[in-house]
Each structure stands twice: as structure tokens, then as C-alpha cells.
C-alpha positions, 0 to 999 in steps of 0.5 A: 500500500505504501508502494502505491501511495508514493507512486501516486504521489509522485506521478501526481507531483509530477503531472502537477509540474507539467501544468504548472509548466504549461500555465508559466508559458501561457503567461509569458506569451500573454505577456509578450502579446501584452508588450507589444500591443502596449508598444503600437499605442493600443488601450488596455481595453483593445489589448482585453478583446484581443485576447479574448478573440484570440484566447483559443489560439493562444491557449493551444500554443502555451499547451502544445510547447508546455507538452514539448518541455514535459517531453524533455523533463518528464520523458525518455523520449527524444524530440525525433521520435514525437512523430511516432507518438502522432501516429495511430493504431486504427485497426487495433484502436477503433471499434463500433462501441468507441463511435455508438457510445460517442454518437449517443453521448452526442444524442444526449446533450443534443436532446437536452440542449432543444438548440435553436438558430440564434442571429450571431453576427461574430459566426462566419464559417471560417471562424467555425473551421479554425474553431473546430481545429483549436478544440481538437488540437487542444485535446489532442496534446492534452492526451498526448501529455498524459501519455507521458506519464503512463509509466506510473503502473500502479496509479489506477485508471480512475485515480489518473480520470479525476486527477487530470481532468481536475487539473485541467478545469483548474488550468482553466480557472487559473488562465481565465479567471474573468472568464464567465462561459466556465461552469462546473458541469465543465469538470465532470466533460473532462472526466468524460473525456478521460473516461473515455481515453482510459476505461477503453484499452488506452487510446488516444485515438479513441480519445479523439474521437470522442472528442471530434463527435462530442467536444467539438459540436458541443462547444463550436455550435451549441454555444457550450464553449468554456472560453468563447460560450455563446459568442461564435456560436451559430445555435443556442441551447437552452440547456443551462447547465451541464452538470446533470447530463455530464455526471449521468453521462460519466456514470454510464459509460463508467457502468458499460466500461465495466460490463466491457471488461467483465466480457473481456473486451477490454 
């Protein structure tokens, strides 16, 4: 017991450093970002809107080079070999359960959300398209991050599920704090996400994918954003909290979880 309470310690004290990493480089590029402005004559208040409009963006940046610096600190693994980490099992990885439990996911929110057309005069198609690429992108170095840290063999699955989609609510409580489109339903998405990245033979790949089916509609078009909200959003939901669809939704892929690894399936 003591040999997996240090472990989890360790593994916790280290992913913990790799945010607040992240979070250090966030800063510094908001920083730079704000120097600049500063020094064409823009106000604060154009400075603020800037980074508003550009949050996403900027978001995505600080996280991809806080996953290269947990790569040199955190890993064995050289810089050349990040393009292996990119790349996909698709045959062993992907199955009809990793879609059905996403597309149903989806359903769900969908059916409780009741979205309507909304005029929104910020929505262009582009933005809609660059929004869709920074959701997963996002994502995307978020689960390679926590590959890092798979070495950790006696830290449970769940254990790693609400450590790190806590932490990544806390990322952006911290960068955001002003930020008002952030509710705790919010939290317990996360641990959807990693549910799904976890509970299912680890695959970043299936990870993805819940992410592309739910995530990205979820936030891009139904107006549930955690940064942006409503404000590029093509469609309204009336949906207004996420907590009670997020914890019912996490219980039952945690139950079909199970039932799959009783059959042995993963």
C-alpha cells in the first residue's frame, strides 16, 4: 500500500509540474502579446478583446510547447521520435462501441440542449473551421501529455480520470479567471473525456474521437464553449447547465466500461 501511495504521489507531483509548466508559458506569451500591443499605442481595453478573440489560439500554443518541455523533463523520449507518438493504431484502436457510445453521448446533450438558430453576427464559417481545429488540437496534446506519464503502473485508471481532468478545469480557472462561459458541469466533460481515453484499452485515438463527435459540436455550435460560450456560436441551447447530463453521462459509460471488461473486451 505504501508502494502505491508514493507512486501516486509522485506521478501526481509530477503531472502537477507539467501544468504548472504549461500555465508559466501561457503567461509569458500573454505577456509578450501584452508588450507589444502596449508598444503600437493600443488601450488596455483593445489589448482585453484581443485576447479574448484570440484566447483559443493562444491557449493551444502555451499547451502544445508546455507538452514539448514535459517531453524533455518528464520523458525518455527524444524530440525525433514525437512523430511516432502522432501516429495511430486504427485497426487495433477503433471499434463500433468507441463511435455508438460517442454518437449517443452526442444524442444526449443534443436532446437536452432543444438548440435553436440564434442571429450571431461574430459566426462566419471560417471562424467555425479554425474553431473546430483549436478544440481538437487542444485535446489532442492534452492526451498526448498524459501519455507521458503512463509509466506510473500502479496509479489506477480512475485515480489518473479525476486527477487530470481536475487539473485541467483548474488550468482553466487559473488562465481565465474573468472568464464567465466556465461552469462546473465543465469538470465532470473532462472526466468524460478521460473516461473515455482510459476505461477503453488506452487510446488516444479513441480519445479523439470522442472528442471530434462530442467536444467539438458541443462547444463550436451549441454555444457550450468554456472560453468563447455563446459568442461564435451559430445555435443556442437552452440547456443551462451541464452538470446533470455530464455526471449521468460519466456514470454510464463508467457502468458499460465495466460490463466491457467483465466480457473481456477490454
Amino acid at each position: 500500500m505504501k508502494l502505491f501511495a508514493k507512486e501516486k504521489s509522485i506521478y501526481l507531483a509530477k503531472y502537477a509540474t507539467s501544468t504548472i509548466i504549461y500555465w508559466i508559458i501561457y503567461f509569458i506569451l500573454v505577456s509578450i502579446i501584452t508588450f507589444f500591443h502596449f508598444r503600437l499605442g493600443h488601450k488596455l481595453i483593445i489589448v482585453e478583446n484581443w485576447l479574448y478573440d484570440f484566447s483559443w489560439q493562444v491557449l493551444v500554443t502555451a499547451r502544445i510547447l508546455g507538452y514539448l518541455v514535459s517531453i524533455y523533463f518528464f520523458s525518455d523520449m527524444k524530440f525525433r521520435d514525437i512523430k511516432g507518438q502522432l501516429s495511430f493504431d486504427w485497426y487495433n484502436s477503433v471499434n463500433i462501441p468507441t463511435y455508438l457510445i460517442s454518437l449517443g453521448t452526442l444524442i444526449v446533450f443534443i436532446f437536452f440542449s432543444r438548440p435553436s438558430h440564434m442571429e450571431n453576427v461574430q459566426f462566419s464559417f471560417w471562424q467555425l473551421v479554425v474553431h473546430n481545429v483549436l478544440i481538437f488540437t487542444f485535446f489532442f496534446f492534452e492526451f498526448l501529455n498524459s501519455k507521458i506519464f503512463l509509466k506510473s503502473r500502479r496509479v489506477g485508471k480512475v485515480f489518473r480520470i479525476l486527477i487530470e481532468g481536475s487539473l485541467l478545469y483548474l488550468s482553466l480557472l487559473v488562465l481565465f479567471p474573468r472568464n464567465t462561459s466556465l461552469e462546473i458541469g465543465h469538470m465532470f466533460l473532462f472526466y468524460l473525456a478521460y473516461a473515455h481515453l482510459y476505461l477503453f484499452n488506452y487510446s488516444v485515438l479513441k480519445g479523439m474521437i470522442f472528442i471530434s463527435i462530442v467536444f467539438v459540436p458541443l462547444f463550436a455550435f451549441l454555444g457550450h464553449d468554456p472560453l468563447w460560450g455563446t459568442y461564435y456560436s451559430i445555435f443556442f441551447s437552452k440547456l443551462g447547465n451541464l452538470l446533470v447530463p455530464a455526471i449521468s453521462l460519466l456514470i454510464v459509460t463508467s457502468a458499460y466500461s465495466y460490463i466491457l471488461k467483465k466480457q473481456g473486451e477490454v
